[in-house]
N, C-alpha and C positions, 0 to 999 in steps of 0.2 A: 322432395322435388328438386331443392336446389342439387342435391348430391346427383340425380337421374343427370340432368345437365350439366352439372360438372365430368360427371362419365361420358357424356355424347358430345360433349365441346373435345375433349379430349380422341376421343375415336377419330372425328370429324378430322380435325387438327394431323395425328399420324398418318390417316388415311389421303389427305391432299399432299403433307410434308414430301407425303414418298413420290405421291405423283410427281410434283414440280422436280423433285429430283431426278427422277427419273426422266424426265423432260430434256436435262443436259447430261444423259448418257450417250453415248453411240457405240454400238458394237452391234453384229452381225449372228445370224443363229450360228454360224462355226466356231465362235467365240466360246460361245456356251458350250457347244459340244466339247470344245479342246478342253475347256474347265473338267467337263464331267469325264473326259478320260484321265484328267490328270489327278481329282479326288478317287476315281477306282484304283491307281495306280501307285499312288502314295499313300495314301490314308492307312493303310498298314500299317505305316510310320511313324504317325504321329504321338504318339509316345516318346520319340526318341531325340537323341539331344538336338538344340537346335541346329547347329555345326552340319550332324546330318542329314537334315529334314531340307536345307540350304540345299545342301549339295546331290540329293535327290531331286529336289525340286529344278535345279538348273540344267542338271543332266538330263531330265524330260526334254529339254527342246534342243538339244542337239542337235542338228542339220534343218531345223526352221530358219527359212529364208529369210535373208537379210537384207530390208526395206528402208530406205532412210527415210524423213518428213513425214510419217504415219499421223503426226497430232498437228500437223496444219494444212491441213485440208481445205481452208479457209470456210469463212462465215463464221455466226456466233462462235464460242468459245465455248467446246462441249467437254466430259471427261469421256474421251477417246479409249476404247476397250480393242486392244488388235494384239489374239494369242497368237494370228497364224503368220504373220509377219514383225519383224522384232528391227529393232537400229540397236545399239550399243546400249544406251539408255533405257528404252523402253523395256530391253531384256533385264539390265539390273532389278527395274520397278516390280515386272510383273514376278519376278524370282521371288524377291520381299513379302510381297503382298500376298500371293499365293502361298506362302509357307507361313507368314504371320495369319493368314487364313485358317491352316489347318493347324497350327499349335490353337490357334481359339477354341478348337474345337465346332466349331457356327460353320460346316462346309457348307454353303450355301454362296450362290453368284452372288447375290447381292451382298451379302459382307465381302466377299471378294470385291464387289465393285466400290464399296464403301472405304477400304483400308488404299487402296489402290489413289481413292480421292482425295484421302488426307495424308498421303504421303506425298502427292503429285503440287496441291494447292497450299497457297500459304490460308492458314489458320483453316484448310479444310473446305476452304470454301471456294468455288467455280463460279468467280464473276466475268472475268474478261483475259484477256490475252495478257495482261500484268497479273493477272491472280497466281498466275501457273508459275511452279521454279525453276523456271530458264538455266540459272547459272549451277553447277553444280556445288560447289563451296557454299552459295546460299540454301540449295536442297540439303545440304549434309547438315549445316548450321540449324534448318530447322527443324530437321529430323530428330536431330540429338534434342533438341527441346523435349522433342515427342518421346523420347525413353527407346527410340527403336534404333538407333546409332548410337558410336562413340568412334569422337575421333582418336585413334590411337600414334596418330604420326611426333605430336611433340614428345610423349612418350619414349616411342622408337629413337629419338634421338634427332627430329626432325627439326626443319628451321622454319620462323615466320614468314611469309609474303607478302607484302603489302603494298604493290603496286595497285595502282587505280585500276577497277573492274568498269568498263563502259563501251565493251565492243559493241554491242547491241544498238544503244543509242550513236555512236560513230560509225554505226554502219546498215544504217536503217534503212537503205536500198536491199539488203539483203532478207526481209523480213515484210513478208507481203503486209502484217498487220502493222509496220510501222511506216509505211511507206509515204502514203498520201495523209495517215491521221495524226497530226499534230497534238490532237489532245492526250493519245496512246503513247505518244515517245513522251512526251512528259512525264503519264506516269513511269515509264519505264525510267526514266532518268530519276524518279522517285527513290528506287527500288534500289538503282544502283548506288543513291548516294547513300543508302540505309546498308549495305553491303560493305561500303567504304569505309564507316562511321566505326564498324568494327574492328578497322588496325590490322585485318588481312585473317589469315589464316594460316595454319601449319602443313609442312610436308616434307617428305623423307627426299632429300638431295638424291639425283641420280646414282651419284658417283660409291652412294652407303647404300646403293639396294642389296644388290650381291652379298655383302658380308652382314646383311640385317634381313635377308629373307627367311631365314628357318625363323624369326620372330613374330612373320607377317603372319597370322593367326589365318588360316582354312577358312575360306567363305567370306574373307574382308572383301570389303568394296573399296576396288582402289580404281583410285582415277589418277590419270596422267595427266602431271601438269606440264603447263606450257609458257615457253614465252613471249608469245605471242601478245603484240600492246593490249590490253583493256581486256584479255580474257584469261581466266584461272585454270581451263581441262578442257581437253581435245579429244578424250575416248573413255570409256569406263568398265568394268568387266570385275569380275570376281578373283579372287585368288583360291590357286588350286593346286594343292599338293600329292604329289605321284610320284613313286618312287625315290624319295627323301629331295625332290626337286620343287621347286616354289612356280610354278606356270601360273596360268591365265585361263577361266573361261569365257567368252564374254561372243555376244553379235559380230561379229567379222565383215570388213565393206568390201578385205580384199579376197578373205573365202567365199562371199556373199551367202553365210548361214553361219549360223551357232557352233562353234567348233572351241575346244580344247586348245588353244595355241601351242605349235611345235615352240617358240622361243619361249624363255622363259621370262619373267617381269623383267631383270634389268637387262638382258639381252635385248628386249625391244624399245626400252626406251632410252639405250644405247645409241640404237640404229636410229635414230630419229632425232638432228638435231631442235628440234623443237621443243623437244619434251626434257624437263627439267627437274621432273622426279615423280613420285608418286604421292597422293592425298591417300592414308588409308585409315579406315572405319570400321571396324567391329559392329556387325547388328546383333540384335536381341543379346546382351550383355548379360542381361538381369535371366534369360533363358535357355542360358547354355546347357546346363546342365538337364538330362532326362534319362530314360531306362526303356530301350525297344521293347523290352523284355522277350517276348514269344514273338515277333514281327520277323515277318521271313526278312531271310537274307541277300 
């Protein structure tokens, strides 16, 4: 008897866990649809190393329009699902997430939407508008935790930064959820000081990109830093190699879609004097290696 109830405490238990989570999803049925062309369309793949399952994966949304503020929509704090419109960001996540999907093996939306959640949230969990990881040196920081990064910039030959991260809170007119609530910028000033406590982070100087790009590894996540007071990264996008040349593919605000950049990494953050080098990240480290074997080509 006690065992019958320990079985139906436990059903009980899975069975409402999903629901409440599911509670703080939001996504739309095109959502799903885009998923299920993108499992018909890759899944062929999956076998293959992760380098290329990345760069399959990316190139699927090539020409998806490019929407910025998709995840503050305002009101509660949901985990926001949007294949059919991307920002810079949003495109890295759902690249990730989708290809750490299909190396799982588990093609199903909801692990898509589960891996998506614990990549977006710190410790995975969707409490509030401080849950989520704003800064991106903080998302990289705690991805690498999670075994799904590595930062490769000290590495490459990169230098520390450690200027104070606290745009957010110095600028809290900018951020409908911190505007009027005092108790929300607090925690966000939480976060920030927990950011700070760390002594900065690494990145490859503008001036070394160019003769350190054939080392940027195919499908790094590199994020343009900046000098900008109290913020670490201004844009983020993939690295993509073509024809022995080190480019970009990433959300575009000024293609306004998904596109391949004509410049190449340090050409653009040449032309930008704000941008002061590159933060870049190796994912799936531990899963590089794989065999397509018979997977068309």
């Amino acid at each position: 008897m006690q065992k019958t109830y320990a079985v139906l405490f436990i059903f009980v238990s899975m069975f409402f866990g999903q629901s409440l989570s599911a509670q703080q999803w939001d996504y739309k049925a095109e959502d799903k649809a885009v998923f299920e062309r993108y499992v018909a369309s890759i899944s062929p793949f999956k076998s293959c190393p992760a380098t290329e399952i990345l760069e399959k994966t990316a190139a699927f949304f090539l020409g998806t329009p490019y929407v910025a503020h998709t995840l503050d929509l305002g009101g509660r704090e949901k985990l926001t699902v949007n294949l059919r419109e991307l920002d810079c960001f949003t495109f890295v996540e759902n690249v990730l997430a989708l290809s750490q999907t299909l190396i799982s093996g588990n093609l199903t939306f909801e692990q898509f939407i589960e891996n998506l959640q614990n990549m977006r949230y710190r410790n995975a969990v969707v409490e509030d508008f401080s849950s989520r990881l704003h800064y991106t040196s903080d998302w990289a920081y705690e991805n690498e935790k999670r075994g799904l990064l590595t930062n490769i910039s000290k590495k490459l030959g990169g230098l520390r930064e450690t200027k104070p991260i606290d745009f957010m809170s110095e600028h809290r007119s900018s951020y409908a959820q911190l505007k009027t609530d005092d108790a929300m910028l607090a925690k966000i000033k939480e976060v920030e000081g927990r950011i700070n406590a760390r002594g900065g982070f690494y990145y490859l100087p503008k001036k070394k990109i160019a003769s350190l790009a054939n080392q940027i590894p195919p499908m790094a996540v590199v994020a343009f830093t900046t000098n900008i007071n109290g913020l670490d990264v201004t844009h983020v996008a993939f690295a993509w190699r073509e024809n022995g040349r080190t480019g970009f593919i990433h959300a575009s605000s000024t293609a306004m879609k998904v596109v391949i950049d004509t410049q190449s990494l340090s050409e653009y953050c040449l032309s930008r004097k704000s941008c002061t080098g590159l933060m870049v990240s190796r994912p799936f480290s531990h899963l590089l290696s794989g065999d397509c074997g018979s997977s068309p080509q």
